[in-house]
C-alpha positions as CSV (number, residue, x, y, z in Angstrom):
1,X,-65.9,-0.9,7.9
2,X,-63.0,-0.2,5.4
3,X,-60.4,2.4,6.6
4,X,-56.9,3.1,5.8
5,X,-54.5,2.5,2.6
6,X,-53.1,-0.2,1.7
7,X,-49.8,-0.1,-0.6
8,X,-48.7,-3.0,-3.1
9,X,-44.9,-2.7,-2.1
10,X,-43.4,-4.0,-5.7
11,X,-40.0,-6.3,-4.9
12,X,-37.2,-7.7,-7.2
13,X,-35.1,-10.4,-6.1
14,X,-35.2,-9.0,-2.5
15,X,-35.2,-5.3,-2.9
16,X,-38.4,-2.3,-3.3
17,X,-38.6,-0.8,-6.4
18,X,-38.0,2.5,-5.6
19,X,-41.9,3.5,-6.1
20,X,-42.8,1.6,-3.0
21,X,-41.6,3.9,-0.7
22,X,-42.9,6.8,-2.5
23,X,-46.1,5.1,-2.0
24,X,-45.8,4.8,2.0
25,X,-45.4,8.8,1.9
26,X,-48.9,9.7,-0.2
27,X,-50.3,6.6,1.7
28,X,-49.4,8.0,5.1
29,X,-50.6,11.2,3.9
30,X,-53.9,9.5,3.0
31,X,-54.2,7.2,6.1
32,X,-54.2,10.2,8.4
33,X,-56.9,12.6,6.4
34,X,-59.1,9.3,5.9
35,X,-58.6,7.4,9.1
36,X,-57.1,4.1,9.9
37,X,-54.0,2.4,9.7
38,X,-50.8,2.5,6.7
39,X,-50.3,-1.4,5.5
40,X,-48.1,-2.6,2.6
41,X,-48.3,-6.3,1.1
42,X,-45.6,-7.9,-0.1
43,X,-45.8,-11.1,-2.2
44,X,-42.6,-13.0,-3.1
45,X,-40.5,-15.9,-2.0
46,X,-38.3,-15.5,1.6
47,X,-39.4,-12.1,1.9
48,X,-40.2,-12.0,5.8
49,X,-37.6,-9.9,6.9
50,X,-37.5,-7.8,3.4
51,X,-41.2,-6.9,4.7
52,X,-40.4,-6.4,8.2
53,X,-38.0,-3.5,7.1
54,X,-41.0,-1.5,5.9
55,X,-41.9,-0.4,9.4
56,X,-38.8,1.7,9.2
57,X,-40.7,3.7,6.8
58,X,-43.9,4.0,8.4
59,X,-46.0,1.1,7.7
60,X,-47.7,-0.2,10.8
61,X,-49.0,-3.3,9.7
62,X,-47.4,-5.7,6.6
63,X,-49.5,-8.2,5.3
64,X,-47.0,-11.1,3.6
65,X,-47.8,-13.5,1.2
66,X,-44.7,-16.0,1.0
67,X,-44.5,-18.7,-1.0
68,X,-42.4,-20.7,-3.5
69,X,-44.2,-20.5,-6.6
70,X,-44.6,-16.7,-6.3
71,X,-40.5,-16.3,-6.2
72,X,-40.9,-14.6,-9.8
73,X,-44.2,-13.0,-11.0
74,X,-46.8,-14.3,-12.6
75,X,-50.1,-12.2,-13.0
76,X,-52.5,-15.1,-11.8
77,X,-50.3,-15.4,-8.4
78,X,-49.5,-12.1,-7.7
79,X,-53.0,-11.1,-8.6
80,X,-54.8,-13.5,-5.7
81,X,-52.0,-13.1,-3.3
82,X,-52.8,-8.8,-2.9
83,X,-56.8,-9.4,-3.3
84,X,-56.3,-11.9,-0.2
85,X,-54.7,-9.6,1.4
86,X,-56.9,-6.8,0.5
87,X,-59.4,-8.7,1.8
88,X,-58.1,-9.5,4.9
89,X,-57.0,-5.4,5.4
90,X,-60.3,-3.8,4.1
91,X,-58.6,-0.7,3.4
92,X,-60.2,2.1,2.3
93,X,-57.6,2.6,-0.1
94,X,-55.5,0.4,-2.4
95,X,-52.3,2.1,-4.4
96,X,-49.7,0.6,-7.0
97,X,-47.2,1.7,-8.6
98,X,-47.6,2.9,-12.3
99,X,-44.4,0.3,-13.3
100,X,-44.4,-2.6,-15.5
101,X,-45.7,-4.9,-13.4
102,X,-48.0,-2.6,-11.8
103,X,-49.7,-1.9,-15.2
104,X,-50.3,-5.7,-15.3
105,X,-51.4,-6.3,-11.7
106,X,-53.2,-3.9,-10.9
107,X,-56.6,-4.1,-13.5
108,X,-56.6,-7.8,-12.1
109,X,-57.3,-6.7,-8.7
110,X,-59.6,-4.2,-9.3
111,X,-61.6,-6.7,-11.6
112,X,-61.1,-9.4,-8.8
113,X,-62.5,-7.1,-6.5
114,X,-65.0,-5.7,-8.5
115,X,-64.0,-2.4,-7.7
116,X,-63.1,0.9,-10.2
117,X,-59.5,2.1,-10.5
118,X,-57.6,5.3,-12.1
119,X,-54.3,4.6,-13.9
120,X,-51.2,5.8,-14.2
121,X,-52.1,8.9,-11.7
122,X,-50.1,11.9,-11.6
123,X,-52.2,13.0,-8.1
124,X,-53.9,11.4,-5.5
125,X,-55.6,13.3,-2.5
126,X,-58.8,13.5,-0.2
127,X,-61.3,15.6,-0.8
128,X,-64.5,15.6,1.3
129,X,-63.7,12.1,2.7
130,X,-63.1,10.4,-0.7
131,X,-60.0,9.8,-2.8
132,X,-59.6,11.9,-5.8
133,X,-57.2,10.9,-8.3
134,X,-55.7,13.3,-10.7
135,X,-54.7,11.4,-14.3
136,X,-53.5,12.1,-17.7
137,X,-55.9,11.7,-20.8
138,X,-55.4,12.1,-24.6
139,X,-51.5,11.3,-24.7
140,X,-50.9,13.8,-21.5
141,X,-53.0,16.9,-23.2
142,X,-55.2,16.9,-20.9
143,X,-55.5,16.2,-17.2
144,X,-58.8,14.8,-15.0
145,X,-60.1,14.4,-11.9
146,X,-61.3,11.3,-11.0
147,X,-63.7,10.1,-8.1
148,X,-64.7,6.6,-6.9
149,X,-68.5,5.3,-5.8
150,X,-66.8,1.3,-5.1
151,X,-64.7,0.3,-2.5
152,X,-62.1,-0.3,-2.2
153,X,-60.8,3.0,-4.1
154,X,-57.8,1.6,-6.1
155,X,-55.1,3.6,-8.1
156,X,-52.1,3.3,-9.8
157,X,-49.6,6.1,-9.0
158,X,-46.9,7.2,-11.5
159,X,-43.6,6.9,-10.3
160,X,-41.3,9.9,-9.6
161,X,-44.5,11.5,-8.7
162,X,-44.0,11.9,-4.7
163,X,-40.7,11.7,-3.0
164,X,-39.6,8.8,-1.0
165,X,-40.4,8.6,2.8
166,X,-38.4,8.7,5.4
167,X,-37.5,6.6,8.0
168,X,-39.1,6.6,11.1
169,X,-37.2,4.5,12.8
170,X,-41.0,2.4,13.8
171,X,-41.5,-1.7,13.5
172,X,-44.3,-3.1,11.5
173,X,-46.4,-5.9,12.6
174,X,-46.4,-8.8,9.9
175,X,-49.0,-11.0,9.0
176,X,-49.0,-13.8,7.4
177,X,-51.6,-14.4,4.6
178,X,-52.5,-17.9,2.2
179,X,-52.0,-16.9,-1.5
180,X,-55.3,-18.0,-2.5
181,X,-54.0,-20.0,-5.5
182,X,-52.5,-23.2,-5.6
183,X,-48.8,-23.4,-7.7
184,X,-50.9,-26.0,-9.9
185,X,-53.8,-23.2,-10.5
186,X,-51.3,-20.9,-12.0
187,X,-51.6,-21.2,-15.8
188,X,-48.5,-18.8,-16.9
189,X,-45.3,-19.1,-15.1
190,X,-42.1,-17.8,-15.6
191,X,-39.6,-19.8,-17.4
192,X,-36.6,-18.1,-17.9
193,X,-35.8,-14.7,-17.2
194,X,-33.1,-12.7,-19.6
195,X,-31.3,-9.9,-18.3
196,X,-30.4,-6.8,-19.9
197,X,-28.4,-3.4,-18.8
198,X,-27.5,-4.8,-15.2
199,X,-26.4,-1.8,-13.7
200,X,-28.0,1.0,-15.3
201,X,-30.7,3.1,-13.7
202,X,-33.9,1.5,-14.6
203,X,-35.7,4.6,-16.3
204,X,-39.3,4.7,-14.7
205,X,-37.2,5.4,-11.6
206,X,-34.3,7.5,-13.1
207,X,-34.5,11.2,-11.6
208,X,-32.1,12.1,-14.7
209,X,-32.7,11.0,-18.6
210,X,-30.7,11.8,-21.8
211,X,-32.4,10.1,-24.6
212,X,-31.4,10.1,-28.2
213,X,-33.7,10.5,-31.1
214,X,-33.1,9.0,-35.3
215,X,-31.1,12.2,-35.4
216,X,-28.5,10.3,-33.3
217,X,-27.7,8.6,-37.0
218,X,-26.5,5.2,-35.8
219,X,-26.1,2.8,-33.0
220,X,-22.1,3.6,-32.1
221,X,-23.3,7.4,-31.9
222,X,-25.5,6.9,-28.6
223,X,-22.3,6.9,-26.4
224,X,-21.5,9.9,-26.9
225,X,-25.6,10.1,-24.7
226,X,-24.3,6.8,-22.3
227,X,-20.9,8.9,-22.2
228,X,-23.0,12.2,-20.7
229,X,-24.9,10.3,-18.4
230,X,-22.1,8.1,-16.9
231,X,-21.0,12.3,-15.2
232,X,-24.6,13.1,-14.3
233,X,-25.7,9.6,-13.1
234,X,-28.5,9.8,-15.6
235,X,-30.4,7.1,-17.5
236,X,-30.5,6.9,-21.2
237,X,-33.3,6.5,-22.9
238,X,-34.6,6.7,-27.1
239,X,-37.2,7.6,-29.3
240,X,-39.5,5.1,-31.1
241,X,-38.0,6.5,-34.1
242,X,-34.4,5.4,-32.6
243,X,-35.4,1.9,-31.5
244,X,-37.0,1.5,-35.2
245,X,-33.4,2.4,-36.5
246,X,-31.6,0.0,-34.5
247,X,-30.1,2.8,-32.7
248,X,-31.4,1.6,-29.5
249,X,-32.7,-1.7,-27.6
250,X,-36.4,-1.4,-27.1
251,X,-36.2,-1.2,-23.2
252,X,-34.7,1.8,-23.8
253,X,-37.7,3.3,-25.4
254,X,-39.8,6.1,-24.1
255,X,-43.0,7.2,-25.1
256,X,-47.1,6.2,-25.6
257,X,-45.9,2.9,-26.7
258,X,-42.6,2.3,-24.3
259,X,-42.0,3.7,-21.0
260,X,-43.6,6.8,-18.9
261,X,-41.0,8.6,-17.5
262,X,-41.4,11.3,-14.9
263,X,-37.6,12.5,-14.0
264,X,-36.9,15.9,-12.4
265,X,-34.5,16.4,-15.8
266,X,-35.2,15.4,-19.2
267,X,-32.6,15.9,-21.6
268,X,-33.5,15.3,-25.4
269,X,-31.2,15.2,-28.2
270,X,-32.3,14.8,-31.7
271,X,-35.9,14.0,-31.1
272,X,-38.1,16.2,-33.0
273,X,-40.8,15.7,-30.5
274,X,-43.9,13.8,-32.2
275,X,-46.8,13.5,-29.5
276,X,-46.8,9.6,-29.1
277,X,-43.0,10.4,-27.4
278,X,-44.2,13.8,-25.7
279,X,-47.1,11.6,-23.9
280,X,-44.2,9.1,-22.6
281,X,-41.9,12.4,-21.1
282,X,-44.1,15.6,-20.6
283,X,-44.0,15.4,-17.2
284,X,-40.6,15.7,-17.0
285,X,-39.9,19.0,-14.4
286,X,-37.5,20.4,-16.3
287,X,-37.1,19.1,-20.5
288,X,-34.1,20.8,-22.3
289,X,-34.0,19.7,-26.0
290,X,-31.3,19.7,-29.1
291,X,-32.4,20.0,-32.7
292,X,-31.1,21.6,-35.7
293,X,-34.6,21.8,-36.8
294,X,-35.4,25.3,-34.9
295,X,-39.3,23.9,-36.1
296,X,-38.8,20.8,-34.5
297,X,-42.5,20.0,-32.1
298,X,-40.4,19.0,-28.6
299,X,-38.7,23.0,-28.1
300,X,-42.8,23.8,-27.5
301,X,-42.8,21.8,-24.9
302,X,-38.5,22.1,-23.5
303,X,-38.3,24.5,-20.9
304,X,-34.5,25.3,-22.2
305,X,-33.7,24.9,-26.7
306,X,-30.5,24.9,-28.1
307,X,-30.2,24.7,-32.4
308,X,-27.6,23.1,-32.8
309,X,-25.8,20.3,-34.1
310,X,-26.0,17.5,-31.2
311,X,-22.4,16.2,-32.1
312,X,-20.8,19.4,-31.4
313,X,-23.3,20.2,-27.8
314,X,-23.3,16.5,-26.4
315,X,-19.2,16.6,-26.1
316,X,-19.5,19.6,-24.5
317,X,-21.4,19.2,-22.3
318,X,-20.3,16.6,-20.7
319,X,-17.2,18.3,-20.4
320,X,-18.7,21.3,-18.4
321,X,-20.8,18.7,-16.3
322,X,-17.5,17.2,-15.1
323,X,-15.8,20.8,-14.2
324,X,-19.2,21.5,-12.3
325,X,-19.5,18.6,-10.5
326,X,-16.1,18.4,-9.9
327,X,-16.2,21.9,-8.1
């Protein structure tokens, strides 16, 4: 009989995303209301002792799936190697992260599986035995509450949305398992992959954004934002209106058709507020926006408003940041 949760722990090039140990604290939290034991799988190329570290956390059991042709994603791999491993679990409970390559994987297992799954979830929690997941609907207006009737119950969990966990100082038994796809199977593969902004904070993850709106005015003007968050270790981030400008690369954009960002501070400045970017950000715990326009749709939704011109806040700001933080 299925019991327990089972976490997709997401890797790059040998290290978690930050979202997979976010997703061993609600899975532990899960595991003991439900029953049964807390797994992870990890897919990926030399990632033995990557996975064994994930009984620090609290995973008791790590199911790996190792191979050559799985060094970088591709959906058709990825996508057999968890459902093997799903399958060789039988959790009661299956969670991903709400990331890129979560939003990819993670319909392709539940179809593999034949199973239902909630997106992008803002909540997860037992109730009466069963999961329920809590997710946005209509751009972030509205919030539901979702139940499953298929097993295994799969969901997709927003990052930023639970802290990490801790370490426990435990040991995780690993187990190897086959991919379930040949290399020769796999129809899309990974040719070359093109890095951009090595070093910043990626922003799904970033627990501080500044983002930048058209009313930045041009592409030189955003360091005055990259400038700001340099002193609060923030990540920058733009409008679709900005990316459309030039202003910004499209990575950078946040928003119902770029990234959803859930950071404990969002910091907007020259974004009048349009609800494609509010559904991207409106989670944010805390939103403090800068508009000239005292009409302007985001200060409905900023907890703190300035009107003002951003030119003559931004600089400031970052100046009193530095005297705080250098206190």
């Amino acid at each position: 009989m299925a019991s327990g949760v089972l976490i997709f722990a997401e890797q790059r090039e040998g290290k978690f995303r930050k979202v997979a140990y976010e997703l061993l604290n609600i899975g532990k939290q899960i595991a003991d209301k439900l029953g049964g034991p807390l797994s992870a799988v990890v897919v990926g190329k030399g990632v033995k002792d990557l996975a064994g570290s994930l009984g620090k956390s609290g995973a008791q059991k790590v199911y790996v799936v190792d191979s050559d042709f799985l060094a970088l994603y591709s959906t058709e791999g990825y996508a057999s190697a968890v459902v093997s491993a799903v399958k060789q679990a039988d959790p009661a409970v299956v969670l991903t992260g709400s990331t890129a390559m979560g939003k990819d994987l993670t319909p392709r297992i539940s179809a593999k599986l034949g199973a239902g799954m909630a997106t992008d979830c803002t909540g997860v929690e037992v109730v009466n035995g069963k999961l329920v997941a809590t997710r946005p609907v209509y751009s972030g207006k509205c919030y539901i509450k979702v139940e499953f009737t298929s097993s295994p119950q799969i969901a997709s969990v927003r990052p930023n949305t639970y802290p990490v966990a801790g370490e426990t100082g435990g040991s995780a038994e690993l187990v190897n398992v086959d991919p379930g796809i040949s290399a020769d199977a796999v129809k899309a593969r990974v040719k070359e992959v093109v890095r951009t902004g090595e070093g910043k904070i990626e922003l799904t993850e970033a627990e501080r954004i500044v983002s930048g709106g058209r009313g930045m005015k041009d592409k030189a003007n955003f360091k005055i934002l990259f400038d700001l968050a340099e002193v609060i270790k923030a990540a920058v981030g733009a409008s679709r209106a900005a990316v459309d400008s030039g202003y910004a690369v499209p990575d950078m954009q946040v928003g119902q058709t770029g990234k959803v960002v859930n950071p404990s501070l969002y910091m907007a400045f020259g974004i009048s507020g349009a609800i494609q970017h509010l559904a991207g950000m409106r989670t944010s715990k805390v939103i403090v926006a800068v508009n000239k326009d005292p009409e302007a749709p985001i200060f409905q939704k900023a907890d703190y408003g300035i009107v003002d011109d951003l030119f003559k806040v931004v600089p400031v700001m970052t100046e009193e940041f530095k005297k705080l933080l250098a206190e």
